[in-house]
N, C-alpha and C positions, 0 to 999 in steps of 0.2 A: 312363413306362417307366424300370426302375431303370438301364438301360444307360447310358442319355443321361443321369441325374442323377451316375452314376460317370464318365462322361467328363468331367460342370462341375467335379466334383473333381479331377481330377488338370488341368485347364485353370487352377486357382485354385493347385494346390500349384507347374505351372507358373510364373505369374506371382509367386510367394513364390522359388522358384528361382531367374530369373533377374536379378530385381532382387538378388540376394546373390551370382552370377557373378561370380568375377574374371576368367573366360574364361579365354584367353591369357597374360594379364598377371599371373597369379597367381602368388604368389611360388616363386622355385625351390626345388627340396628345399634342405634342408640338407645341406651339405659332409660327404663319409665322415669318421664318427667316430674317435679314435682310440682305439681299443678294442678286444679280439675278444670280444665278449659281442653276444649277439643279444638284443634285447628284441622279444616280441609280446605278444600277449593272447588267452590260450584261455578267455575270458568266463568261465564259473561256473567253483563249484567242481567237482571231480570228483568224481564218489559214492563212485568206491573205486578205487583201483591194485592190487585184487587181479585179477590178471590172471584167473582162473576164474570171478570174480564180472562183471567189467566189462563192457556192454555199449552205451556210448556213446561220441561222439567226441571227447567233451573229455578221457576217459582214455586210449583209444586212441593217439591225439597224447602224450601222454605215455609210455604203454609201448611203442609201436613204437621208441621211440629209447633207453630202460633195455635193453629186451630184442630176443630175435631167436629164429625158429625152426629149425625145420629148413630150409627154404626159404625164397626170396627173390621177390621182381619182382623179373626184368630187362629185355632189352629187350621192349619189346609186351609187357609184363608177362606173361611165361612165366616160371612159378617154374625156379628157379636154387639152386646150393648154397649155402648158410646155414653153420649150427649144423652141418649132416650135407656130408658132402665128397663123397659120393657115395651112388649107394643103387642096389641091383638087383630088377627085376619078375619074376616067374615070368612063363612063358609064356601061361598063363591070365588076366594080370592082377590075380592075388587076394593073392598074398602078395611081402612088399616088404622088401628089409633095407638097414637105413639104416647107414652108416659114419659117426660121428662123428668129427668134426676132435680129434686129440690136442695141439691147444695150446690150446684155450679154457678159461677159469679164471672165475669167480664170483669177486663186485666182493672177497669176504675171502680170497679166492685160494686156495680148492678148485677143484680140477678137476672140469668137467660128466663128467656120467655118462651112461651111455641109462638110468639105473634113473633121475635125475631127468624124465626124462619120459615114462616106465612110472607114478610116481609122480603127476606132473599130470593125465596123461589120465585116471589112474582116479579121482583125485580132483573131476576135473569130472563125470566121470560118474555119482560117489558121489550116491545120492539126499539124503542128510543135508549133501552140500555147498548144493543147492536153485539149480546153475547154467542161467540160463536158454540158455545157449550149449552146452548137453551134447548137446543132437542132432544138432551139428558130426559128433559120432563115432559116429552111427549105421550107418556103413557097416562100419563094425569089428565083427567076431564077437564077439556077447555084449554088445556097446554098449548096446543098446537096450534086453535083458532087465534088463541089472544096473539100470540106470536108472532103470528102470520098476517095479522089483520083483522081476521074476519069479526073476531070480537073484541068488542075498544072497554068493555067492562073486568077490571081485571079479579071483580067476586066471581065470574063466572068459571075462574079457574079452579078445579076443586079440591084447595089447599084452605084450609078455616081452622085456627086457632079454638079451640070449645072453649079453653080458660088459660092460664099462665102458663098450666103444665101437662094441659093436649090439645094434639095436635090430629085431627082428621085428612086424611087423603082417601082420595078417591079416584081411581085406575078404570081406563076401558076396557082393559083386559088386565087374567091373572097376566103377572109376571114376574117367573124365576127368583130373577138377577136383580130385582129392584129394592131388595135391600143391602146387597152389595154395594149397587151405585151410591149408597147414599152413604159411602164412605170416601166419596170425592170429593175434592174441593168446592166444585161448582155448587152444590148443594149446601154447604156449611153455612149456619146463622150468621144473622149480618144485620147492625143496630141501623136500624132507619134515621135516628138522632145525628150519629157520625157522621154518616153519608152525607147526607141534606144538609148539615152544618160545616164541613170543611168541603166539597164538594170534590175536586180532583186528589186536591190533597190528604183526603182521608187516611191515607196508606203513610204517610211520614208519619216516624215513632211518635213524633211529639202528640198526634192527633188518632193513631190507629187502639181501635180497644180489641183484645183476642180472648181467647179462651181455653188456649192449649196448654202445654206444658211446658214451655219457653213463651218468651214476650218478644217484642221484637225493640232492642234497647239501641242500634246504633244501623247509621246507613248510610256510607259514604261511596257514593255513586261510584260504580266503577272501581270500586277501589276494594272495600270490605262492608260486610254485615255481622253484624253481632248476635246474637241471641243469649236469652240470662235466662237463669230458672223463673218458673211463674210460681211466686210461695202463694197465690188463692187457687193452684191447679186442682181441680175434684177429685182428680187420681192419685194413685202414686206419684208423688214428687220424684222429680227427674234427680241424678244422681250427681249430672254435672252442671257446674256454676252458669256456666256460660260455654256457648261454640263461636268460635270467630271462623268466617265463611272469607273467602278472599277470594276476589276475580279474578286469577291467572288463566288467556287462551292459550298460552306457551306453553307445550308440550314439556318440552325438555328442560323450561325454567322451574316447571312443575315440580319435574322430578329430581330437582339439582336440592329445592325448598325440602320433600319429601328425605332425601338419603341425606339431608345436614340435621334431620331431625326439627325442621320449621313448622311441618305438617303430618298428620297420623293418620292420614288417610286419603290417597286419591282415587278414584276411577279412571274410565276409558281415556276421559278427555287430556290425564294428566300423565299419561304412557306415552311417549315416542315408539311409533311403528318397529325400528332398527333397535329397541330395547328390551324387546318384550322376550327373545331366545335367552338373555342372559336373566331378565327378571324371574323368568320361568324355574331360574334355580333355585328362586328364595321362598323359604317357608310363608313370608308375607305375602306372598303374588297368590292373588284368587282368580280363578274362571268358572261361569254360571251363565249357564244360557237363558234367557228372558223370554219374556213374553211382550217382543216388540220385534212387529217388520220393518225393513228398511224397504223401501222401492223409490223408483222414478217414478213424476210425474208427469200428463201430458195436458196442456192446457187444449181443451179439444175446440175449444173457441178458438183456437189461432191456427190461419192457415200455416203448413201444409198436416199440423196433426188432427184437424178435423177429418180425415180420411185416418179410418182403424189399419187400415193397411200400413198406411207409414208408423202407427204405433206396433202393430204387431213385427214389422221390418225394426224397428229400432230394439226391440223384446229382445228376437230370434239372433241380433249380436251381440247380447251381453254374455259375455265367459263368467258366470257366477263363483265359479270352482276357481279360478285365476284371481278372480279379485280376493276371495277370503283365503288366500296366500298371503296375496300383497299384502295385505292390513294382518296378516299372524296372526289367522284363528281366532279373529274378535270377528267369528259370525260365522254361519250354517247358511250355506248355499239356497237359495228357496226361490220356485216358482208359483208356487200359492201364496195366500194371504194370510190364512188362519195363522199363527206361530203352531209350533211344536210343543206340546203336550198340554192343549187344548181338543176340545170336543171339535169334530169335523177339521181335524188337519188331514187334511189330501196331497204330502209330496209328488205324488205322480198327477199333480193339475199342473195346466202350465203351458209357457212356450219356452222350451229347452234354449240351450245355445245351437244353432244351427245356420252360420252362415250362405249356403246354398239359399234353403228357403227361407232366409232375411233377404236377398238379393233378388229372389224372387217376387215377394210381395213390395216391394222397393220398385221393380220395374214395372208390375201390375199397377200401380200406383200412379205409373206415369216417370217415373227418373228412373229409366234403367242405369246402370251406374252407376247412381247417383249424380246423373246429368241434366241439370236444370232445377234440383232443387236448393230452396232459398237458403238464405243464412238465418240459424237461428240459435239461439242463449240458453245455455242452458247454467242455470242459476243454482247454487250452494252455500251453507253457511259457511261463516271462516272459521269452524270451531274441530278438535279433534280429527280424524282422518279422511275428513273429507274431501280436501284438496287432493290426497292419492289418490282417492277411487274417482272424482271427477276427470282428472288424468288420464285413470286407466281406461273410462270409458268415451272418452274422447278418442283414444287412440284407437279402440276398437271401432268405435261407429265412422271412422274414417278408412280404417283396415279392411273392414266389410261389408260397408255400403259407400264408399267414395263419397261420405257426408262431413262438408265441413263445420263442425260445433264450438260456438263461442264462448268461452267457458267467463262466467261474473259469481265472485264471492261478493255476499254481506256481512257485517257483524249482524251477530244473534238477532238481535233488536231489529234490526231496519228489516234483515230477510223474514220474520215472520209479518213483518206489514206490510211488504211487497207481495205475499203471498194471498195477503187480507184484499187486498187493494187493486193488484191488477200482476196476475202470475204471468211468467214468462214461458215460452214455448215448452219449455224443460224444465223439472229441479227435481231436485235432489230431497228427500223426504222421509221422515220415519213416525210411526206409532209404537208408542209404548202403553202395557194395558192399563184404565183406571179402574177396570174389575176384571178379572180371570171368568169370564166369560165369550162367548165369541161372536154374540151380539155387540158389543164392543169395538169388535175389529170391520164386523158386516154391515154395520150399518152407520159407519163414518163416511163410506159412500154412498148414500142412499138421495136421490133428489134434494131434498129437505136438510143435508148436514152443514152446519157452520162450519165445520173442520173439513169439507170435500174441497178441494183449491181445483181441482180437475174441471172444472166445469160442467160433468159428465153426470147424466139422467137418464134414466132406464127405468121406465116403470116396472118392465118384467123382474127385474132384480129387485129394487124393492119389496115387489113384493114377495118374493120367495124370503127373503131376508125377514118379513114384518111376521109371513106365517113360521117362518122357522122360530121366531122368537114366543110363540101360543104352543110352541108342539111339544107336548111333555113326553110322548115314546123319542128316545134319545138316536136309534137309528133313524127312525124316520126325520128327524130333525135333522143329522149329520147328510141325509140324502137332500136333502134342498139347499144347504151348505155346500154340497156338491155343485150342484145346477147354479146356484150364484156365485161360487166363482170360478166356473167355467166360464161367464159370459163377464168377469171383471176381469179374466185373467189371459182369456182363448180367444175372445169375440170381440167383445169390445175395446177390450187393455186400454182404458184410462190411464191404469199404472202398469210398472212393470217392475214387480218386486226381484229382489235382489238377492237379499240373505237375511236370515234371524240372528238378532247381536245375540253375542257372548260377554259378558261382562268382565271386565278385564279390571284387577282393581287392587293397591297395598296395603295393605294393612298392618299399622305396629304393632307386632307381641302384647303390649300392655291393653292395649283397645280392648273392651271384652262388651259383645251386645251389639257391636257391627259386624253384621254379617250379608252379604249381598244376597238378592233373590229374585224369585226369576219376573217379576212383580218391578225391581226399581228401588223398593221402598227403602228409604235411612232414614229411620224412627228412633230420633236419638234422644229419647227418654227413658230406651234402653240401656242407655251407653253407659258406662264407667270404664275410668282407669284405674289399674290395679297399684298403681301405687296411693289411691286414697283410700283403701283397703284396709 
């Protein structure tokens, strides 16, 4: 039974574990630095800081602290005034005007406009930009036409500047969460001058203008990023001079940097698996569960997973419960999609572990056995734990369906452009939220997403997902949430989620204003060190 041979494993990485225990006795952090510079590690590089292009979270962490929207989290993450100091709803809900703050300046000390963000939005929406976060703005009049084609006029989008410091939008319908969204990246102002004047290059410090509370002062590919206080920031001035960001994917080099005192704070990516029982004893070690699923994907354009059969057979052998052993409690076993303690989470949605009826829809399929079915890839980043659980689940899909699986990492960079470009039969994939909403998670697969790599269209789901997103009685909305991903999760399985991360992460005593959440967010304008106290 592959159970009991995955349990001698982690009983063996066990006994490697605690023979290298210093328990208790393990040396103290090192004494606050005397410095205001923060050093962490956001592992790779980032593919791009162009805020319309970006959709990962090693740039994100980066531009949520250059830049800022019109809205904010505040408390219980209720967006809050930003960028826009106020803003008023028609009684319909449909149309919104935003009042921009008149002391905010760009890092070369132009004053924001609302036409810079008449300017962004239509540019993410431009189809020759080719953003895969443009169906953000679907709710906006004319969003989805210009997008898509059908309209080449990009005024017909209903996004119009009235004067320097408003800004009009115009919605086909109310909706909730759309002023949450507009505390993501993809939405943030963006100088039409920049862009069009350095064209690719825009984003090298020498030529990029921001607006946050850090600037972006250094960026040596691969290597490190710097950020410095932004002294024309509107807000509160951030407390620390600068953060130096370093690319380490080395787990364990991470943590060698982290316990010599090089660095004051890592996350997941900077944990070794076989570290985490002894880390567990230190008052630095944080765990917090997120608001991000993990799942497989199934490219349903390529034979043989355009048959649901073979994706639901590949489902019904994943041991979810066995993997989030293997990787030490960085992550909640899950066969739905919604995360955990969001509106419409359903644990009992799903295709359990159940080898029998994997073997059975395997032979329905056509390979009983798994005899006669093809060779296929199944792709992963090379970043963090991913190489275990692509391991683990290799050994199972061969354990339980006599399927033999190719296992190909990328760095960061290349696997999200393989994904853009032409996905491989399998990968390995996660969401994490850019609003604590569950339109968010529901409608990343919907026909129409730039972010679906599945290939996978379902009108009936959509639409449950487009009325769930109108429905203001909260049960009834959590019941059509049901129904769509029953047919994401039961029926159709494009993907086949896995578990909900757990944020796994050090933190130095002096650090004060980092603190992990279930959101992702490192908002380090909060930050100080106590020894500049």
């Amino acid at each position: 039974m592959y159970a009991k041979s995955l349990a001698s494993v982690i009983a063996i990485l066990w006994i490697f574990v605690i023979s290298g225990c210093k328990g208790e006795d393990q040396a103290p952090s090192l004494k606050s630095p005397k410095r205001d510079t923060l050093r962490i590690n956001i592992g790779a590089e980032p593919p791009t800081l162009d805020w319309s292009l970006a959709t990962d979270s090693t740039s994100y962490t980066i531009l949520i602290n250059i830049m800022e929207g019109l809205t904010r989290f505040g408390k219980d993450y209720k967006p809050e005034p930003a960028l826009a100091e106020r803003w008023e709803i028609s009684e319909d809900g449909k149309t919104i005007v935003f009042f921009l703050r008149k002391n905010v300046y760009w890092t070369d000390g132009k004053p924001l406009r609302a036409q810079d963000f008449e300017y962004s939005w239509k540019h993410l929406l431009d189809p020759k930009t080719g953003a895969d976060y443009a169906y953000f703005l679907y709710d906006i009049e004319g969003a989805k036409e210009y997008n898509t084609g059908k309209y080449k006029d990009p005024e017909k989008v209903a996004v119009k500047a009235i004067d320097d410091h408003r800004l009009l939008v115009r919605l086909k319908r109310p909706a909730s969460y759309f002023l949450s969204l507009l505390t993501f990246m993809s939405t943030f102002p963006m100088r039409k001058d920049i862009v069009e004047t350095y064209g690719v290059k825009w984003t090298e410090p020498k030529n990029i203008v921001t607006i946050g509370p850090f600037m972006l002062s250094t960026w040596r590919h691969h290597e490190k990023i710097v950020l410095k206080r932004n002294p024309t920031y509107w807000g509160e001035k951030p407390r620390l001079r600068e953060v130096e960001m370093i690319m380490n994917e080395n787990p364990t080099s991470v943590l060698a940097l982290y316990e010599n005192g090089e660095l004051d704070f890592v996350d997941g990516r900077g944990i070794p698996v076989l570290e985490v029982p002894r880390l567990r004893l230190s008052p630095e070690f944080k765990e917090v569960p997120q608001f991000r699923g993990n799942y497989i994907g199934f490219n349903v354009r390529k034979h043989p997973f355009n048959n649901p059969l073979v994706r639901r057979a590949f489902s019904a052998a994943i041991d979810r419960v066995s993997i989030t052993e293997l990787i030490q409690g960085a992550g909640i076993p899950a066969t739905s999609w919604i995360p955990k303690g969001m509106l419409g989470y359903a644990p009992d949605i799903g295709i359990g572990f159940d080898p029998e009826k994997a073997k059975n829809w395997l032979s329905e399929a056509g390979y009983p056995e798994g005899k006669g079915f093809p060779k296929v890839k199944f792709l992963y980043p090379d970043v963090g734990n991913n190489r275990i659980i692509a391991e683990a689940l290799q050994s199972m899909w061969k354990r339980y369906l006599g399927v033999d699986v190719e296992l190909e990492n990328q760095e960061w960079k290349v696997y999200l452009s393989t994904l853009d470009t032409n996905p491989p039969h399998v990968f390995r994939a996660g969401w994490g939220a850019d609003f604590p909403d569950p339109h968010n998670f529901m409608n990343l697969f919907e026909c129409e997403s730039g972010n679906n790599e599945t290939g996978w269209c379902n009108p009936a789901y959509d639409n449950l997902v487009e009325k769930a997103a109108e429905e203001k009685d909260l049960s009834k909305r959590t019941l059509l949430y049901r129904k769509a991903q029953k047919i994401l999760t039961e029926i159709d399985v494009p993907i086949a989620p896995i578990f909900i991360s757990v944020q796994q992460c050090l933190i130095k005593p002096y650090v004060k204003g980092l603190e992990p959440d279930p959101l992702g967010l490192i908002l380090l304008g909060r930050v100080h060190l106590t020894n500049n106290q």
